[in-house]
N, CA, C and O of each residue as an XYZ file, in Angstrom:
704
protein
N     178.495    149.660     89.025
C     178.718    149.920     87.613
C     178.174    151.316     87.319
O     177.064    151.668     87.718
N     179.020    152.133     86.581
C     178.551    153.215     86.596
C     177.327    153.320     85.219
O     176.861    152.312     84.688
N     176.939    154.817     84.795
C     175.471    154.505     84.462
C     176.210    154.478     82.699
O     175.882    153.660     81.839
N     176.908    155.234     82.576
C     177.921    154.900     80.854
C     178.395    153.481     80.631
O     178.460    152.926     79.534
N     178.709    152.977     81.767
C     179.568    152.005     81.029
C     178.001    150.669     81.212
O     178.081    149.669     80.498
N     176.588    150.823     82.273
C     175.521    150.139     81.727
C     175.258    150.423     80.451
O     175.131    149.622     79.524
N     175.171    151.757     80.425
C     174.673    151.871     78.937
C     175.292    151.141     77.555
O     174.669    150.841     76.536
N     176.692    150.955     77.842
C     178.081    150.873     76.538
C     177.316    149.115     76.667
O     176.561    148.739     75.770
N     177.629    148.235     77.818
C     176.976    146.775     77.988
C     175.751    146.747     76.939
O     175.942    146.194     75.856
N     174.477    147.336     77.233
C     173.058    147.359     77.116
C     173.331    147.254     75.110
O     172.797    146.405     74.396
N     174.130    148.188     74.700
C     174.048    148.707     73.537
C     174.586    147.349     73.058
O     173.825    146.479     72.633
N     176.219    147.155     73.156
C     176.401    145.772     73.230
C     175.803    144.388     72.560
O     175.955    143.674     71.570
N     174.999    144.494     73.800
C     173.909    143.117     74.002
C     172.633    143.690     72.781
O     171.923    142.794     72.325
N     172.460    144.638     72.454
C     171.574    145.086     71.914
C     172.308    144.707     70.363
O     171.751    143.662     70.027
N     173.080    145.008     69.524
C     173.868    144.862     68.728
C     174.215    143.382     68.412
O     174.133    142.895     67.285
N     174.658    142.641     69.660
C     175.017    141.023     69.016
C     173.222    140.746     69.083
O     173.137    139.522     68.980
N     171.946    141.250     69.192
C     171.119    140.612     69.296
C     170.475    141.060     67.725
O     169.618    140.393     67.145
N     170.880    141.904     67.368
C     170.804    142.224     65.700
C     171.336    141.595     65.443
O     170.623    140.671     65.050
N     172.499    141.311     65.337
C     172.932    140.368     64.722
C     173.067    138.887     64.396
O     173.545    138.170     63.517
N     172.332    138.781     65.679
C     172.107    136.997     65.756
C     170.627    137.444     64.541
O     170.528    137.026     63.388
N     169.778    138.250     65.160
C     168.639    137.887     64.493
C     168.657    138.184     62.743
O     168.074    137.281     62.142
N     169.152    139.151     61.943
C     169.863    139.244     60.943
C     170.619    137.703     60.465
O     170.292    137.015     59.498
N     171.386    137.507     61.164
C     172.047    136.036     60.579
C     171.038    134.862     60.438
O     170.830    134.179     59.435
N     170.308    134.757     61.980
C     169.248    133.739     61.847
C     168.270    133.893     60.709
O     167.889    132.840     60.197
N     167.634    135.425     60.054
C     166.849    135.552     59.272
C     167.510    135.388     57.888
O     166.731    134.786     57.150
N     168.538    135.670     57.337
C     169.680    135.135     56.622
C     169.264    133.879     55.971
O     168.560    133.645     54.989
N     169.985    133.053     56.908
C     169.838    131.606     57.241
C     168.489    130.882     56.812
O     168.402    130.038     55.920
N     167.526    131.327     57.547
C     165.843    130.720     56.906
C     165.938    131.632     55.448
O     164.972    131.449     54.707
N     166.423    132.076     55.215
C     166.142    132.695     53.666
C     166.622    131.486     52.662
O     166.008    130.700     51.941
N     167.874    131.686     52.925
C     168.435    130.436     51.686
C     168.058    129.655     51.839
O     167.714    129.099     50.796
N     167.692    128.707     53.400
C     166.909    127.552     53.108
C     166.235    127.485     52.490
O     166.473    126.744     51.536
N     164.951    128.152     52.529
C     163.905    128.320     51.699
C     164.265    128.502     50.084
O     163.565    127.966     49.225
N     165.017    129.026     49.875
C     165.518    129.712     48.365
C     166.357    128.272     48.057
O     166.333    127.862     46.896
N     166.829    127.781     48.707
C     167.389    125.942     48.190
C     166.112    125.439     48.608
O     165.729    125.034     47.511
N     165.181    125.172     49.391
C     164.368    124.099     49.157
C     163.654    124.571     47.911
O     163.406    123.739     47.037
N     163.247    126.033     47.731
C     162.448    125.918     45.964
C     162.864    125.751     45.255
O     162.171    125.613     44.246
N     164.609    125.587     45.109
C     165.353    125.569     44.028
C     165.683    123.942     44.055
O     166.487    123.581     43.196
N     165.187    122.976     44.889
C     165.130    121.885     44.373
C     163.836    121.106     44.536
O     163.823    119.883     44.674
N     162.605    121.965     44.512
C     161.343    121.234     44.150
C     161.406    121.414     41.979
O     161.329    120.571     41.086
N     161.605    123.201     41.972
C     161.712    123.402     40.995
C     162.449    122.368     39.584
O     162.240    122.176     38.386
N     163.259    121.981     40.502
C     164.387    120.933     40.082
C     163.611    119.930     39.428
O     163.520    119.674     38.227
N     163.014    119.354     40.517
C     162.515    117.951     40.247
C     161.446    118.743     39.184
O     161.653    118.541     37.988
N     160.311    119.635     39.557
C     159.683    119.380     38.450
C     159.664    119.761     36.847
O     158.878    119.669     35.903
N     160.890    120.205     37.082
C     161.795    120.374     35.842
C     161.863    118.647     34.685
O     161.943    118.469     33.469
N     161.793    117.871     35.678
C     162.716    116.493     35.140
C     161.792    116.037     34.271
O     160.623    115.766     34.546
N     162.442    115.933     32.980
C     161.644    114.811     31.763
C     162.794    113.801     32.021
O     163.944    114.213     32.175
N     162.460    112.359     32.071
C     163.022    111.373     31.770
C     162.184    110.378     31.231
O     161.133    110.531     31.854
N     161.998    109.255     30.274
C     162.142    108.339     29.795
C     161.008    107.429     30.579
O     161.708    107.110     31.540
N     160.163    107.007     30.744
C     159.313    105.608     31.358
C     159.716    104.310     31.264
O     160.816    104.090     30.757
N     159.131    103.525     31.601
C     159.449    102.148     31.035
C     158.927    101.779     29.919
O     159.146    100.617     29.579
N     158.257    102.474     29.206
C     158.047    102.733     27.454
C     158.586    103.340     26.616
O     158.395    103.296     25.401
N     159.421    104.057     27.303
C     160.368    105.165     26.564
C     159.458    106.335     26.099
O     159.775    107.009     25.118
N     158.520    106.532     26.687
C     157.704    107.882     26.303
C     158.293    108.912     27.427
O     158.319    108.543     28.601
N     158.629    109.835     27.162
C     158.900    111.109     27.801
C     158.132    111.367     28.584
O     157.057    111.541     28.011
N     158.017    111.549     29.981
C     157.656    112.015     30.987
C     158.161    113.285     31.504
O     159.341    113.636     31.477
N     157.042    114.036     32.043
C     157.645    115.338     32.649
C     156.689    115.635     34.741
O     155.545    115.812     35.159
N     158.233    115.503     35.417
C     157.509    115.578     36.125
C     156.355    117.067     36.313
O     155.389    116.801     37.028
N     156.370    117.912     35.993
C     155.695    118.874     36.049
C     154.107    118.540     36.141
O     153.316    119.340     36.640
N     153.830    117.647     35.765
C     152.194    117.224     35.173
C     151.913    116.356     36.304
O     150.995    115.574     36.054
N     152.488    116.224     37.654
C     151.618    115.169     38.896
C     152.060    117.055     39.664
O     152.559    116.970     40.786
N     151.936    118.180     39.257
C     152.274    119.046     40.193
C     150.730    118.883     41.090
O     149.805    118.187     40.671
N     150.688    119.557     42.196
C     149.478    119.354     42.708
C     148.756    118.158     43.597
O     147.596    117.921     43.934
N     149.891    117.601     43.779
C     149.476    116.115     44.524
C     150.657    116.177     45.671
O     151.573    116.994     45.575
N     150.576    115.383     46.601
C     151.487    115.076     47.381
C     152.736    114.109     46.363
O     152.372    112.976     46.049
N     154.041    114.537     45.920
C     154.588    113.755     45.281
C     155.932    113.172     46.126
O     156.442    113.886     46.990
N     156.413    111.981     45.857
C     157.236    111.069     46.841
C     158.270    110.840     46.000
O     157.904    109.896     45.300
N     159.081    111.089     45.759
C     160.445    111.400     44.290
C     161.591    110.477     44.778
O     162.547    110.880     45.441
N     161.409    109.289     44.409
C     162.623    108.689     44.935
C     163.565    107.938     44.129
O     163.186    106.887     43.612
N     164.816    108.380     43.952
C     165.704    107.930     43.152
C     166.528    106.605     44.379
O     166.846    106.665     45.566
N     166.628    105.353     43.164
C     167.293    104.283     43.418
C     167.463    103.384     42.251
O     166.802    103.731     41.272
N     168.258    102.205     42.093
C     168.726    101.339     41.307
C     168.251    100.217     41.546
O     167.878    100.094     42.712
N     168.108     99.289     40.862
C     168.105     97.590     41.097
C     168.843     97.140     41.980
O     168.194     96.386     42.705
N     170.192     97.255     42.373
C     171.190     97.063     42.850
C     171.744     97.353     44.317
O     172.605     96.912     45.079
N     170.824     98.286     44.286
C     170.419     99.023     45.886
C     169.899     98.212     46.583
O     168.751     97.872     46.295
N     170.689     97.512     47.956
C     169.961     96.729     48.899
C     168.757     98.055     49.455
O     167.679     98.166     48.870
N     168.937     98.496     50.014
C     168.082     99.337     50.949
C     167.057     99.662     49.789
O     165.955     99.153     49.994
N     167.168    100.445     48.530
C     166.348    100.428     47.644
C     165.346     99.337     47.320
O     164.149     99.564     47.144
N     165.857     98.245     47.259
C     164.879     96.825     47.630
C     163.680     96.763     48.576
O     162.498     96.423     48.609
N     164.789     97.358     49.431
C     163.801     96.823     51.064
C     162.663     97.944     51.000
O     161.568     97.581     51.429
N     162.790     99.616     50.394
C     161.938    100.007     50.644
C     160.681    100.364     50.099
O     159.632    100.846     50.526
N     161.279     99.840     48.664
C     160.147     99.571     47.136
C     158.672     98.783     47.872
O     157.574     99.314     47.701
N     158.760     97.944     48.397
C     157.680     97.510     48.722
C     156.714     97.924     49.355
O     155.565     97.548     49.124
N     157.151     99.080     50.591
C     156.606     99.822     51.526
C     155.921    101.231     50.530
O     154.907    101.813     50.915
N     156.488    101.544     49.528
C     156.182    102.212     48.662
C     155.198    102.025     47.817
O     154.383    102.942     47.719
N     155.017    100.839     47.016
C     153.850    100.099     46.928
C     152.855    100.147     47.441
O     151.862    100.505     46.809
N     152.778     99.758     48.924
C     151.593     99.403     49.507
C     151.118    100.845     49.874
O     149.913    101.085     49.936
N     152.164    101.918     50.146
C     151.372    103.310     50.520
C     150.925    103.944     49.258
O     150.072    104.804     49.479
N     151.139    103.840     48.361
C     150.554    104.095     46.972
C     149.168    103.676     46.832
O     148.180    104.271     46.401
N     149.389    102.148     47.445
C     148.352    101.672     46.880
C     146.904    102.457     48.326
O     145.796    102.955     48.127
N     147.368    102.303     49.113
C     146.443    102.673     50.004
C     146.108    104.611     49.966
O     145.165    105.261     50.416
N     147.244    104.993     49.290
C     146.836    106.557     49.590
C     146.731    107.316     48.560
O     146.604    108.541     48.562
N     146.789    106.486     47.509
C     146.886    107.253     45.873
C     145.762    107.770     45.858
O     145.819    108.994     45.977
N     144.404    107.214     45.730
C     143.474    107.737     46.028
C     142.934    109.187     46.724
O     141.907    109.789     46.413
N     144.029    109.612     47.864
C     144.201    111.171     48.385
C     144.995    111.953     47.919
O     145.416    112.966     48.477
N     145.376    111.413     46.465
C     146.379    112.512     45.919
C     148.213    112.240     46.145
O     149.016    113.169     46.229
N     148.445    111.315     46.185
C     149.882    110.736     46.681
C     150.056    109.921     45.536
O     149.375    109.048     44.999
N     151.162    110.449     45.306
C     151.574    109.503     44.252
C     153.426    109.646     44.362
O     154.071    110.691     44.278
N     153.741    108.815     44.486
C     155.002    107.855     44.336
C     155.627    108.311     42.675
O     154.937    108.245     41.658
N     156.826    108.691     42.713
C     157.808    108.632     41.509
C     159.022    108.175     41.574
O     160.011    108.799     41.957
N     158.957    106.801     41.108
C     160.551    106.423     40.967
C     161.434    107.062     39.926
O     161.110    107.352     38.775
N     162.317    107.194     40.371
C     163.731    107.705     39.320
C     164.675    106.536     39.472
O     165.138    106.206     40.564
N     164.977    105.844     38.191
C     166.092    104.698     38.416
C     167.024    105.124     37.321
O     166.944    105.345     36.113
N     168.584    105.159     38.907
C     169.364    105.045     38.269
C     170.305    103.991     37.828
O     171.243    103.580     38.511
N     169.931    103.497     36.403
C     169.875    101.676     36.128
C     169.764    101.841     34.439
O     169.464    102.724     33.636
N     170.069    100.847     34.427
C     170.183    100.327     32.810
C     168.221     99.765     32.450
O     167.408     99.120     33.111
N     168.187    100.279     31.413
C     166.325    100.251     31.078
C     165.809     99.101     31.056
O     164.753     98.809     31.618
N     166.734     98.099     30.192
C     166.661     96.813     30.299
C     166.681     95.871     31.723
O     166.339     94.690     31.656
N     167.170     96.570     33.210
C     167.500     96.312     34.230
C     165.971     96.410     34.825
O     165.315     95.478     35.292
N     165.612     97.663     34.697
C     164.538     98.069     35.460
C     163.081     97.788     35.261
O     162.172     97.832     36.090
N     163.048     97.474     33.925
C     161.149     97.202     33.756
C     160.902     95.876     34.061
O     159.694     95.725     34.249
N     161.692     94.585     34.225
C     161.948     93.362     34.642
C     161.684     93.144     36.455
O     161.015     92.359     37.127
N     162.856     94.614     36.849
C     162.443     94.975     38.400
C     161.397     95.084     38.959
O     160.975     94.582     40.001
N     160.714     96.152     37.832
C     159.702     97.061     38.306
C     158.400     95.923     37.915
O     157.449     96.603     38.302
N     157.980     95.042     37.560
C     157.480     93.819     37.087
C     157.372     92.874     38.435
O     156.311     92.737     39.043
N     158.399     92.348     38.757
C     159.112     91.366     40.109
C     158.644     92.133     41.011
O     157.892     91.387     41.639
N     158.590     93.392     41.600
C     158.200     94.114     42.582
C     156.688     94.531     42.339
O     155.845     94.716     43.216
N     156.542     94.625     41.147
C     155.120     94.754     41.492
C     154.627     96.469     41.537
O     153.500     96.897     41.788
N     155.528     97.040     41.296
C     155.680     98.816     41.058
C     154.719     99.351     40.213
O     154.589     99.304     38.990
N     153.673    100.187     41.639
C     152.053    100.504     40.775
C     152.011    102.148     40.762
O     150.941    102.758     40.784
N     153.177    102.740     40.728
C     153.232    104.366     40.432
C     154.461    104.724     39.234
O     155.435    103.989     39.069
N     154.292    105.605     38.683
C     155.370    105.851     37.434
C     156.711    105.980     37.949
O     157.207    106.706     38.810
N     157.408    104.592     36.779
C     158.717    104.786     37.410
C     159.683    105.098     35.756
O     159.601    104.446     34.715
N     160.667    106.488     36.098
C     161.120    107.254     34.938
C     162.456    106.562     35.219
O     162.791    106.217     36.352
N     163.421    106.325     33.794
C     164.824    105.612     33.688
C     166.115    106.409     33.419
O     166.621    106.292     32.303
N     166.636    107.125     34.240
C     167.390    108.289     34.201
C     168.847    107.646     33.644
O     169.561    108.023     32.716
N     168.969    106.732     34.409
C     170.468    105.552     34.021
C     171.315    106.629     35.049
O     170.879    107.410     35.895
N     172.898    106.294     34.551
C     173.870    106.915     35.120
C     174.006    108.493     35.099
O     174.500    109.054     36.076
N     173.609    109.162     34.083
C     173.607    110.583     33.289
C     172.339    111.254     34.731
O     172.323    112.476     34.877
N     171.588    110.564     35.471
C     170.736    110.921     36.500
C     171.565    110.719     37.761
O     170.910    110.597     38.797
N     172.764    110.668     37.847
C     173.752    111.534     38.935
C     173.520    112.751     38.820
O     172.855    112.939     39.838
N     173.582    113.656     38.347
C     173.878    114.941     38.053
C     172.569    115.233     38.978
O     172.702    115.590     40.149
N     171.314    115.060     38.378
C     170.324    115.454     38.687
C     170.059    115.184     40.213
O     169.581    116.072     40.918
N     170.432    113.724     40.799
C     170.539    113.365     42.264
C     171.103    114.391     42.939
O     170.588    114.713     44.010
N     172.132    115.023     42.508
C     173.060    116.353     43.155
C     172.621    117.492     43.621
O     172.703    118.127     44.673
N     171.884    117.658     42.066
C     170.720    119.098     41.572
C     169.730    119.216     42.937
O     169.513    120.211     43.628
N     169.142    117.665     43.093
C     168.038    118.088     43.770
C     168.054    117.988     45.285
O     167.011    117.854     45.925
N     169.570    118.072     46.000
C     169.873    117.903     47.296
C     170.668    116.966     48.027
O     170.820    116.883     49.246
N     171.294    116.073     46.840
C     171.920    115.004     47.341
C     173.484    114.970     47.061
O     174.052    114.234     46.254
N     173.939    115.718     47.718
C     175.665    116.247     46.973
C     176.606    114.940     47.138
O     177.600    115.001     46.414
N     176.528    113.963     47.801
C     176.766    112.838     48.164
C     176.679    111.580     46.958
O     177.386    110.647     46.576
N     175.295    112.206     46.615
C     175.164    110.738     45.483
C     174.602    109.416     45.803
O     174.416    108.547     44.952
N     174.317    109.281     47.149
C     173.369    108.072     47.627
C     172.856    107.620     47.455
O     172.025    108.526     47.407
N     172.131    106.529     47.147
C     171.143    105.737     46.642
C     170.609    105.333     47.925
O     171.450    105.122     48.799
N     169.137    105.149     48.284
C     168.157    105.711     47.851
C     168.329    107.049     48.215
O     169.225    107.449     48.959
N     167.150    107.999     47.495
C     167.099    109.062     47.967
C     165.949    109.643     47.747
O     165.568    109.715     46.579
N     165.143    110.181     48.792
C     163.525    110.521     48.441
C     163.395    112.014     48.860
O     164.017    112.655     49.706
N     162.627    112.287     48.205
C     162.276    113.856     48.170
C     160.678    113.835     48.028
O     159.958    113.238     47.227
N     160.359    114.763     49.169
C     158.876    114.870     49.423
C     158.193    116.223     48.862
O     158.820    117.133     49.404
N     157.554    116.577     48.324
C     156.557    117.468     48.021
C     155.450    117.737     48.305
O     154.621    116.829     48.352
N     155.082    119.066     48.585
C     153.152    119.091     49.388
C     152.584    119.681     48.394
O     153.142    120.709     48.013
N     151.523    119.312     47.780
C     150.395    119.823     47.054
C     150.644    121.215     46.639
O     150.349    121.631     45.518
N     151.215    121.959     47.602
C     151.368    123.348     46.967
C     152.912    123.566     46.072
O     153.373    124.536     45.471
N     153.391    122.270     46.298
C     154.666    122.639     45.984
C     155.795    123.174     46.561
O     156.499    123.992     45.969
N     156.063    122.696     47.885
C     156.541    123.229     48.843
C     157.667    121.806     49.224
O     157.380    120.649     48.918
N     158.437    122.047     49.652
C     159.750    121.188     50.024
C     158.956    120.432     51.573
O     158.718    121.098     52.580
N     158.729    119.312     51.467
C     157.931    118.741     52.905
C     159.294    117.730     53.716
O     159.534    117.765     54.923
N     160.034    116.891     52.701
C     160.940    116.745     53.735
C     161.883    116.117     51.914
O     161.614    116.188     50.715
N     163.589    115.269     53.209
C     164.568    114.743     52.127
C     164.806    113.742     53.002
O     164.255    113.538     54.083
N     165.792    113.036     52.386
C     165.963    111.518     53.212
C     166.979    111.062     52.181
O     166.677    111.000     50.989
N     167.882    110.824     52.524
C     169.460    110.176     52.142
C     169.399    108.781     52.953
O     169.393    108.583     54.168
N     169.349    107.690     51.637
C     169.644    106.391     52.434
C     168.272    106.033     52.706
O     167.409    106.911     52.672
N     167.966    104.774     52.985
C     166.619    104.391     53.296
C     165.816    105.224     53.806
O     166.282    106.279     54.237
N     164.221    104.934     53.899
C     163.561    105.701     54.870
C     162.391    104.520     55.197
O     161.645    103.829     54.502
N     162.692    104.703     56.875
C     161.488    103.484     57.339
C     159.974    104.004     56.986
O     159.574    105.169     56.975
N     159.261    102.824     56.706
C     157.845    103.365     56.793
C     157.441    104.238     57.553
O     156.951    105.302     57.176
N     157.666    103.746     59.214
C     157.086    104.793     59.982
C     157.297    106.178     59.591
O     156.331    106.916     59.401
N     158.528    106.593     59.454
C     159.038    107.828     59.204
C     158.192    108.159     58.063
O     157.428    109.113     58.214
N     158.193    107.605     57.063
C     157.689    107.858     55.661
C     156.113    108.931     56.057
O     155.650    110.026     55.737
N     155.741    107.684     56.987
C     154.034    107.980     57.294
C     153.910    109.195     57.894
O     153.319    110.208     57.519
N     154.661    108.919     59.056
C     154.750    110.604     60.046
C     155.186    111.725     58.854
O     154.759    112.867     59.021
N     155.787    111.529     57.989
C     155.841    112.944     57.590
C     154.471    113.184     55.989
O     154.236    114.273     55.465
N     153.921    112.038     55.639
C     153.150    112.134     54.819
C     152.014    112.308     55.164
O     151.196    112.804     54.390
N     151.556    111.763     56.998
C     150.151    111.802     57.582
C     149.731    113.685     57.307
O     148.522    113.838     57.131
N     150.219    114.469     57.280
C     149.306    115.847     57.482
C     149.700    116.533     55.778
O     149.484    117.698     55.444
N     150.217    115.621     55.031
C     150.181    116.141     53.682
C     148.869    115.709     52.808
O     148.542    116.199     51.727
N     148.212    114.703     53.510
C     146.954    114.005     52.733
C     145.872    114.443     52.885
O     144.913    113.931     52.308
């Protein structure tokens, strides 16, 4: 190979390697710029309690927060309310606190939230809390859907569709 046409290669390889790294740095940008743009989201959200007093999530900022939108009606939402519970109950104490978002009729949910036994604030968005499910990462619309937050306010993880305890734990063990 002569020593021009190493060189023309070298430059080449030098060039797609800007460019991978440019795209890759790209890439972690918007992530980041969508994960703040849907912590921001959530702590944007006033909805409704099971008293009908206005809640804003903004005011648990500073804690490990666990944001999980589901319905009455939600099998998997069922199954994982309970597991939710008991880590509340065991880790609230380190700053963890659990927020339900139900999307449900008001009359549906404080009866639920009663029967289950639900010992962290749960806000009543109803149907009009699609929009917001969207807003905050869920373009799908799924029920359940949990969104994690770290103390600083930082995007810690998302989860479409159930989430097993274990999982829950592994990603909450180094937020506490």
């Amino acid at each position: 190979m002569s020593r021009a046409r190493a060189i023309a290669v070298w430059a080449v390889v030098a060039l797609v390697s800007v460019a991978a790294g440019a795209g890759y740095h790209w890439t972690q940008e918007a992530e980041a710029r969508r994960a703040r743009t849907v912590v921001e989201r959530v702590y944007a959200t006033r909805l409704g309690d099971l008293t009908g007093s206005l809640q804003h999530v903004e005011q648990w900022r500073g804690r490990v927060l666990v944001v999980n939108f589901w319905a009455t009606w939600c099998a998997p939402c069922r199954e994982e309310i309970p597991h939710f519970v008991r880590l509340q109950e065991i880790h609230g104490g380190r700053g963890l606190l659990f927020v339900g978002i139900a999307i449900d009729q008001p009359e549906k949910v404080a009866p639920f939230a009663r029967d289950f036994r639900i010992n962290y604030p749960v806000l009543v968005g109803g149907l009009g809390s699609l929009d917001l499910l969207r807003q905050v990462g869920n373009k799908a619309g799924v029920l359940p859907y949990t969104v994690v937050i770290d103390r600083q306010g930082r995007l810690a993880g998302q989860k479409i569709g159930g989430i097993k305890p274990e999982e829950l734990e592994t990603l909450l063990s180094p937020l506490l």
